[in-house]
C-alpha positions as CSV (number, residue, x, y, z in Angstrom):
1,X,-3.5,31.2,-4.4
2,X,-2.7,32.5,-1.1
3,X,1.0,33.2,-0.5
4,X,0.9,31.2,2.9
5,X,-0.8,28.1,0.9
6,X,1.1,25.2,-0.1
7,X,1.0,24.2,-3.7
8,X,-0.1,21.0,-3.9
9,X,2.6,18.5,-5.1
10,X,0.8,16.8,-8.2
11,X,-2.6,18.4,-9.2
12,X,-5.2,16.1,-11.5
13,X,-8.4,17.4,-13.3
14,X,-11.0,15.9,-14.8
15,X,-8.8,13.4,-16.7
16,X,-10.1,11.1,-18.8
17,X,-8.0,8.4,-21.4
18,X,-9.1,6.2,-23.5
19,X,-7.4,3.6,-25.9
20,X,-8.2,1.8,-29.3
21,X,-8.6,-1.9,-28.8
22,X,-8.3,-4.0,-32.3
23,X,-11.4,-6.2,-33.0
24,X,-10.8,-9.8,-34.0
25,X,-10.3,-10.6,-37.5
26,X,-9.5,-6.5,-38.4
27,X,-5.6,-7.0,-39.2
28,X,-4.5,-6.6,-42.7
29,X,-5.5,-4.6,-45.8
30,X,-8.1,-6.5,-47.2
31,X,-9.7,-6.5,-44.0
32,X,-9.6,-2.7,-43.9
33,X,-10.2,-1.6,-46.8
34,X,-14.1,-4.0,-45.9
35,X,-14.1,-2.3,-42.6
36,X,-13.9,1.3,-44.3
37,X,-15.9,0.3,-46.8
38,X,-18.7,-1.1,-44.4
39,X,-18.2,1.9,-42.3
40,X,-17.3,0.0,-39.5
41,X,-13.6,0.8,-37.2
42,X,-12.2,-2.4,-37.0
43,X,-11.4,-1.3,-33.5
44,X,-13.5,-0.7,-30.2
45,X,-13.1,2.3,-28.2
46,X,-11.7,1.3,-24.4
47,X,-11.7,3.9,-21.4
48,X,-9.2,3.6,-18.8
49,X,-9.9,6.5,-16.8
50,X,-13.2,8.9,-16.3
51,X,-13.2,12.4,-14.9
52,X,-10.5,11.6,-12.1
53,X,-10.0,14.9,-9.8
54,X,-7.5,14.8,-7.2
55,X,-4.2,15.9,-5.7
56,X,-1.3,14.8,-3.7
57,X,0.3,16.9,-1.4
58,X,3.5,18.0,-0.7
59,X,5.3,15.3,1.5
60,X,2.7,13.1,1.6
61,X,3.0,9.5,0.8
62,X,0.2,8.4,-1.1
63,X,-1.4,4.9,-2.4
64,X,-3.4,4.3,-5.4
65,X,-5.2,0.4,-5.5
66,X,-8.0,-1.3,-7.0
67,X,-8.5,-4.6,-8.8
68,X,-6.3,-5.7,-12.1
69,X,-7.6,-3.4,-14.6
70,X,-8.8,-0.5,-12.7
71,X,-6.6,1.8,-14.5
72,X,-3.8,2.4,-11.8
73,X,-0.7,1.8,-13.9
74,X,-2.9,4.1,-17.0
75,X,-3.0,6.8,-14.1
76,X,0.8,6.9,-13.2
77,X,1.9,6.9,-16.4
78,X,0.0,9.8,-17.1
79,X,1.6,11.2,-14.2
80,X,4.8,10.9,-14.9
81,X,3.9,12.4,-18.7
82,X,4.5,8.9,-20.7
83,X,0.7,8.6,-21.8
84,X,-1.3,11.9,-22.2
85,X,-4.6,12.1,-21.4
86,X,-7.6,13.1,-24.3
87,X,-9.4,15.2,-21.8
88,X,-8.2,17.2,-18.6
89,X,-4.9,18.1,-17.7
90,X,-1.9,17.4,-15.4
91,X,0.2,20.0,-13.0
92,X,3.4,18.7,-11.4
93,X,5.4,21.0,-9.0
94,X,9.0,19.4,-8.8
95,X,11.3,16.7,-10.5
96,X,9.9,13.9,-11.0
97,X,11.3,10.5,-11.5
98,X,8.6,7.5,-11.8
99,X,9.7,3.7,-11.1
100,X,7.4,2.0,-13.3
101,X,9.5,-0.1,-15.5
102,X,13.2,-0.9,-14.0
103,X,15.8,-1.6,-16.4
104,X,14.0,0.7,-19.5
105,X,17.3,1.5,-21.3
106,X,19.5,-1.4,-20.3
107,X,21.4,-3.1,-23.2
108,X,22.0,-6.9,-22.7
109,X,25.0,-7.3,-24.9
110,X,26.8,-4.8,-22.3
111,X,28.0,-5.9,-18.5
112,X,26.7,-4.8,-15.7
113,X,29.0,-2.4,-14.8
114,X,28.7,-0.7,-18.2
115,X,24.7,-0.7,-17.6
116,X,25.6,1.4,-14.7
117,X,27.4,3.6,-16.4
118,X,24.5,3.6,-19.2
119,X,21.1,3.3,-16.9
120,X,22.8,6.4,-14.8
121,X,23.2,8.5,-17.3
122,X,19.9,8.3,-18.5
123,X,18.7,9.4,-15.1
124,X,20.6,12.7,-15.7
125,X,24.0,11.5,-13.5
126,X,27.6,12.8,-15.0
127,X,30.3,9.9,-15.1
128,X,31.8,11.1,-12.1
129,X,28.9,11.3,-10.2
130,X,28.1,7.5,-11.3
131,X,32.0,6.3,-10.5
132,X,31.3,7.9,-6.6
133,X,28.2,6.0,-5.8
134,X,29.3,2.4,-7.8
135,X,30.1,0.8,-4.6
136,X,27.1,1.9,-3.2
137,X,24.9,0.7,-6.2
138,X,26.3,-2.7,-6.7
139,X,26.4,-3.4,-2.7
140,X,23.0,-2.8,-2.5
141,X,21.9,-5.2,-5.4
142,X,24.6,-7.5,-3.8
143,X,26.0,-9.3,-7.9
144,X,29.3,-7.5,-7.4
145,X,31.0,-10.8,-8.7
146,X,28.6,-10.8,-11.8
147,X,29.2,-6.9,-13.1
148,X,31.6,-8.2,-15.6
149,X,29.2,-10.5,-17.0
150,X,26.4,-9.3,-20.0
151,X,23.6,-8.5,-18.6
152,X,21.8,-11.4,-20.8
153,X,23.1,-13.8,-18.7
154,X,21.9,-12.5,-15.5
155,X,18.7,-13.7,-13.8
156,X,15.9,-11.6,-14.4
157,X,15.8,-11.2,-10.3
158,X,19.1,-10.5,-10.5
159,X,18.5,-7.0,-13.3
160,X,15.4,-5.8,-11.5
161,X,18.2,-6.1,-8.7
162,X,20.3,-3.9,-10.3
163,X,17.7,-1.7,-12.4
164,X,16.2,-0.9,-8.7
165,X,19.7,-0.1,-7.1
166,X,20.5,2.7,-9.7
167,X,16.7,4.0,-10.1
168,X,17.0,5.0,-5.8
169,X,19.9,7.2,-6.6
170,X,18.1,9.7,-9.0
171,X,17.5,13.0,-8.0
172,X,13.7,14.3,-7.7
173,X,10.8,16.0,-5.5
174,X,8.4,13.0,-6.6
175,X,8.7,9.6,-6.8
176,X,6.2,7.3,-8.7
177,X,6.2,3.6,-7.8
178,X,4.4,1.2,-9.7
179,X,4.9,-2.4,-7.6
180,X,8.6,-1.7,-6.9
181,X,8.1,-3.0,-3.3
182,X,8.0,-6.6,-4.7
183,X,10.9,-7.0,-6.7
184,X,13.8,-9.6,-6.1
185,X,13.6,-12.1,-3.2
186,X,12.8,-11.3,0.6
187,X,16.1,-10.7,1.3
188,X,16.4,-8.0,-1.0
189,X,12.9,-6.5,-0.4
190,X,13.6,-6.1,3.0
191,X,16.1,-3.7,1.9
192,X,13.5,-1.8,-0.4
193,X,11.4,-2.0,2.6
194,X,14.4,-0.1,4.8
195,X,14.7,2.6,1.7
196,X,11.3,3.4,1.8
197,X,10.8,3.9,5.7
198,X,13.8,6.6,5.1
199,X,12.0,8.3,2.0
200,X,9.1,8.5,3.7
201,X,11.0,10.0,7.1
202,X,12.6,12.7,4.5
203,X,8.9,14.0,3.5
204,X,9.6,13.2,0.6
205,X,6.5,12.8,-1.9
206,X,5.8,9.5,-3.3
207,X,3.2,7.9,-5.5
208,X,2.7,4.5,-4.8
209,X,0.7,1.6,-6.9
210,X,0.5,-1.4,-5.5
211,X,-2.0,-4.6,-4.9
212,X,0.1,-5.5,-1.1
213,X,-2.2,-3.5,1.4
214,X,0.0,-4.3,4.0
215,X,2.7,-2.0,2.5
216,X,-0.5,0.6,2.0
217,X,-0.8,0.7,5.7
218,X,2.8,0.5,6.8
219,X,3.9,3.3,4.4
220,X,0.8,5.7,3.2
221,X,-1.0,8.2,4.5
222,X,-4.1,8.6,2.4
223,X,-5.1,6.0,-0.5
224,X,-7.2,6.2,-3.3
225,X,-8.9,3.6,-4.6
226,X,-10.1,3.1,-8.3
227,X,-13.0,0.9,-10.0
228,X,-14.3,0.5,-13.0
229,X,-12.0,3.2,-13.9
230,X,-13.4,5.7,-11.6
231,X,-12.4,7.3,-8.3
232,X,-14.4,5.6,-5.2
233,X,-12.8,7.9,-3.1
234,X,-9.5,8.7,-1.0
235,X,-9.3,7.1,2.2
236,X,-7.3,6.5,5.8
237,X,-5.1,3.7,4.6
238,X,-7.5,1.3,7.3
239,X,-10.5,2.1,5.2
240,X,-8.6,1.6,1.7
241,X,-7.9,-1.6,2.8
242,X,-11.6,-2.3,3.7
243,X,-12.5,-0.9,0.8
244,X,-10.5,-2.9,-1.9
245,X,-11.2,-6.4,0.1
246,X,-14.7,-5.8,-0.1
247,X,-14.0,-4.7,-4.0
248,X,-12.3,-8.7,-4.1
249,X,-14.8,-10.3,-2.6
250,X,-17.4,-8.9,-4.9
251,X,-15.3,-10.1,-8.0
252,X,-15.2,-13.4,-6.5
253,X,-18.5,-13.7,-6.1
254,X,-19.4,-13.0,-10.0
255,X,-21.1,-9.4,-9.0
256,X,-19.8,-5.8,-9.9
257,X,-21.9,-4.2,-7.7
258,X,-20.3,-2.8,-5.3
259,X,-21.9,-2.4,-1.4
260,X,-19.4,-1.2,1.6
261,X,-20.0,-4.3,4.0
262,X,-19.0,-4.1,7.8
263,X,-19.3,-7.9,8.7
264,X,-18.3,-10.4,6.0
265,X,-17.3,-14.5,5.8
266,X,-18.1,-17.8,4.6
267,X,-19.9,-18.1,7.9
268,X,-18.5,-21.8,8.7
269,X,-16.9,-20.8,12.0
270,X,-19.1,-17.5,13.5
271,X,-18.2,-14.7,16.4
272,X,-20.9,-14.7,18.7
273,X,-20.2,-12.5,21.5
274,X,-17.2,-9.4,22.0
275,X,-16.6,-7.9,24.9
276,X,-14.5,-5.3,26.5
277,X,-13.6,-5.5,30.3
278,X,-16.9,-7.6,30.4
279,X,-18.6,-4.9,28.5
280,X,-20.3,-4.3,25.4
281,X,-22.8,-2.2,22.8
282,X,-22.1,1.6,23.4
283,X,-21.0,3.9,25.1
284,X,-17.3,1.6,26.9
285,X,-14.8,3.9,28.6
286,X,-11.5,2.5,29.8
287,X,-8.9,4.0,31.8
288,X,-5.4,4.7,30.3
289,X,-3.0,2.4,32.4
290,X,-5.6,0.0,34.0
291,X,-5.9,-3.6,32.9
292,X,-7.6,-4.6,29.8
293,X,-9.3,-7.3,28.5
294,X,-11.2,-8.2,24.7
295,X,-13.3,-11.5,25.4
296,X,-14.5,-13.5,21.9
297,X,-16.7,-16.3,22.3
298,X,-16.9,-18.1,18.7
299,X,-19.6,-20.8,17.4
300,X,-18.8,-23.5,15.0
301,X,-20.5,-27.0,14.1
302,X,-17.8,-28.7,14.4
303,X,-14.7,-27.8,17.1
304,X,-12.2,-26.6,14.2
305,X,-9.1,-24.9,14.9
306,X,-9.4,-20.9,14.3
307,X,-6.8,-18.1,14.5
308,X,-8.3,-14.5,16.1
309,X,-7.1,-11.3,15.2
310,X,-7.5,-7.9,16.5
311,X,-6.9,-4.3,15.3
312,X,-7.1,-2.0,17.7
313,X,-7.5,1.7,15.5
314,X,-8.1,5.4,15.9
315,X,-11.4,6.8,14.1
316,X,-9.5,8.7,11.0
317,X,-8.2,5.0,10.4
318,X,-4.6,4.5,11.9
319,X,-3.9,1.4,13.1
320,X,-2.3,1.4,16.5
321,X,-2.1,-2.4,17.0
322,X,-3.0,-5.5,15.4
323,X,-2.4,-8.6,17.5
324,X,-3.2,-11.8,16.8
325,X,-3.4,-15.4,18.6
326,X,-0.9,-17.6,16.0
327,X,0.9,-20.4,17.7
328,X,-1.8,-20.6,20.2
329,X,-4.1,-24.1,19.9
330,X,-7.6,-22.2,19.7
331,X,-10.7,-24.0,19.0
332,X,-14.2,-23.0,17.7
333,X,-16.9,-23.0,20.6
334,X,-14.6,-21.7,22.7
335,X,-14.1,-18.6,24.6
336,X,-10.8,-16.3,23.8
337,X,-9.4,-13.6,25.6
338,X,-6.3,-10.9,25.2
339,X,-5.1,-9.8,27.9
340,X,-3.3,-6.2,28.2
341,X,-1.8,-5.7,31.8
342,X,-2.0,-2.0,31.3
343,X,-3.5,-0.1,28.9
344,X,-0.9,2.6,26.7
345,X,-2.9,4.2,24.4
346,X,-3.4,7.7,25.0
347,X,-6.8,9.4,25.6
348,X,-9.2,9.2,22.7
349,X,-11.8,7.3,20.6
350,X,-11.3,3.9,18.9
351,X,-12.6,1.0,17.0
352,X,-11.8,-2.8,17.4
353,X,-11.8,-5.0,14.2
354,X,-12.5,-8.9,15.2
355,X,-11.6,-11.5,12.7
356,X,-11.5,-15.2,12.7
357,X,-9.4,-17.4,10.0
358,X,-8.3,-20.9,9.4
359,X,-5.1,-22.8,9.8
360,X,-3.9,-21.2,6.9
361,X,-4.2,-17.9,7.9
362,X,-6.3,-17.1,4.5
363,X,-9.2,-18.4,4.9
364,X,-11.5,-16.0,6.1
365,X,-14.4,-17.1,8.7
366,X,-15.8,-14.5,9.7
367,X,-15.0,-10.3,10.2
368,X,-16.6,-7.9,11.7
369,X,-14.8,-4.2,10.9
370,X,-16.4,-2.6,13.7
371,X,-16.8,-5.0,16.4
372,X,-16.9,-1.9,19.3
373,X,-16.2,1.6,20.0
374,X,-14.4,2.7,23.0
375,X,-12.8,5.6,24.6
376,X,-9.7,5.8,26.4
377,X,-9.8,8.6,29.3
378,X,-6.9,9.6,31.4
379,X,-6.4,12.6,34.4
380,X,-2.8,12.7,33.4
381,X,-1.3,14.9,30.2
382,X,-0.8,12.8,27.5
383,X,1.3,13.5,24.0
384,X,1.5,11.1,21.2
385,X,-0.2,8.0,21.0
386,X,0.7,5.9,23.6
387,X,2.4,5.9,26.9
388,X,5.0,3.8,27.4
389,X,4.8,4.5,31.4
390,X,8.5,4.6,32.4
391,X,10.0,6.3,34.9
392,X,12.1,9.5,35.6
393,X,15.1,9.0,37.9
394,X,18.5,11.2,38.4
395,X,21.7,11.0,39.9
396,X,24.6,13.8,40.3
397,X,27.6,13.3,37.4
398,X,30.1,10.9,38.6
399,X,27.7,8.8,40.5
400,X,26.9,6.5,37.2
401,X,28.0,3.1,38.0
């Protein structure tokens, strides 16, 4: 390696794991000693993962999804060395500390403070260093008034609480997340939200699992995506998303066969016509700062109520916008337009995804991924990605009002 290249902050080749899965009616002596007789195992032989090859890099906050089964949670355990693989290996550069099962280690018959005391030292943390960041720990999981009752007694919201609130104060390179971003109630996982948008500010590396692709897309920066225990591939987070919708859909609809769709619905509501500025097919440029305007016509047989969405994105898949028209009374067979007095994203190509849902905001009608391509040109020098078009003023010191 080349002294001016990075190492790579979790390296993964070619690993491969498989478990033994008990057949029916195989328990108990008599019923092995027939199976070993008979030649047969009694068990069946179950692959998680196959050949998976990748790595994460330093800083970089990265997703794993894919449907229930896929072999995510297999994966980051294997990461974080609990499970080892039968084929390929593992290389981890830093400490690493994985938040796969919160609370492993407490005792129930103990309090919570003396879980604190207990759970902390497990993570590596002296009793000193535990007794200066107690206030912290218990503020944040917000049971101070229950830390002198057994932890039996507490709710299991109420544990994962605390479990979560001492597992953020461990000391490591690497983090490895397995769902953490759901735990408690919305109060508290706004919090968890807050913690993570400062982790991932730090550069810190993370590993996150997780089924909630809007967290994907608020947090990661690549994802990869797993089925039928194999690697599809490692995506923009826009893309990943795509990707394991589409994955759904298929399982819904009783097929394993997997085909990348661009347009998808259950057609009862249709979009019929986009346009930008009165334009559409190729070839659209807009002006950065000029008015702006997406038109969607929509067809229905019947004149049902419909929410439109938008996401306006650049081509490696970041999502620069994604408005949408709730708690406006929009009807099918009619035609919808956003209106964007002046333009602020910054020179460059994009994509617009068009959607149309029910009432209920799940109920997908119809979606097109990418409805049109446009560019966004501008004479003026431009850095970031958007302009937020104030102005520049001055005034000598003293004149402030």
């Amino acid at each position: 390696m080349a002294e001016n290249e990075i190492q790579p902050a979790i390296s993964v080749w070619n690993v491969n794991k498989s478990f033994h899965i008990p057949l029916e009616k195989s328990g108990g002596i008599k019923q092995k000693l027939i199976n070993q007789l008979k030649g047969r195992k009694g068990y069946r032989d179950f692959q998680a993962l196959k050949d998976m090859s990748f790595t994460v890099k330093k800083g970089e906050f990265f997703g794993i999804v894919g449907r229930n089964g896929s072999g995510k949670s297999t994966l980051l355990k294997i990461m974080a060395g609990i499970y080892t693989p039968q084929k390929g290996n593992i290389q981890v550069n830093g400490a690493l500390v994985p938040f796969i099962e919160l609370g492993v280690g407490f005792n129930p018959e103990l309090t919570g403070r003396e879980n604190v005391f207990l759970n902390g030292a497990l993570l590596g943390f002296g009793r000193r260093e535990i007794e200066g960041m107690y206030d912290d720990i218990v503020d944040f999981a917000e049971i101070r008034e229950f830390m002198e009752e057994r932890l039996k007694n507490y709710s299991s919201g109420m544990q994962v609480r605390l479990a979560f609130s001492i597992a953020i104060r461990a000391k490591s390179d690497i983090l490895l997340l397995d769902e953490v971003l759901a735990v408690g109630d919305e109060a508290f996982q706004r919090k968890c939200v807050d913690y993570f948008y400062r982790i991932k500010r730090s550069n810190q590396t993370v590993v996150l699992v997780t089924h909630d692709m809007t967290n994907v897309e608020r947090f990661c920066d690549r994802a990869l995506v797993l089925n039928n225990n194999k690697i599809m591939g490692i995506y923009k987070p826009a893309k990943a998303k795509m990707i394991y919708e589409q994955l759904n859909r298929d399982t819904k609809s009783g097929t394993d066969k997997f085909k990348l769709e661009k347009r998808w619905g259950n057609r009862e509501a249709i979009i019929s016509s986009i346009k930008i500025n009165q334009q559409s097919g190729g070839n659209i440029t807009v002006n950065q700062g000029d008015p702006f305007e997406i038109s969607v016509k929509t067809e229905s047989k019947d004149d049902k109520k419909i929410i439109v969405g938008l996401a306006f994105y650049e081509n490696d898949g970041t999502v620069m916008s994604g408005p949408n028209s709730y708690g406006n009374e929009f009807m099918a067979n009619e035609l919808m337009r956003y209106k964007v007095k002046s333009l602020p994203l910054n020179p460059g190509d994009y994509n617009l995804r068009v959607a149309l849902y029910a009432e209920d905001h799940l109920t997908e009608y119809d979606h097109i991924e990418e409805a049109l391509k446009f560019r966004v040109v501008s004479d003026k020098q431009c850095y970031g990605k958007v302009n937020l078009f104030g102005v520049w003023d001055s005034s000598k010191s003293g004149d402030e009002k």
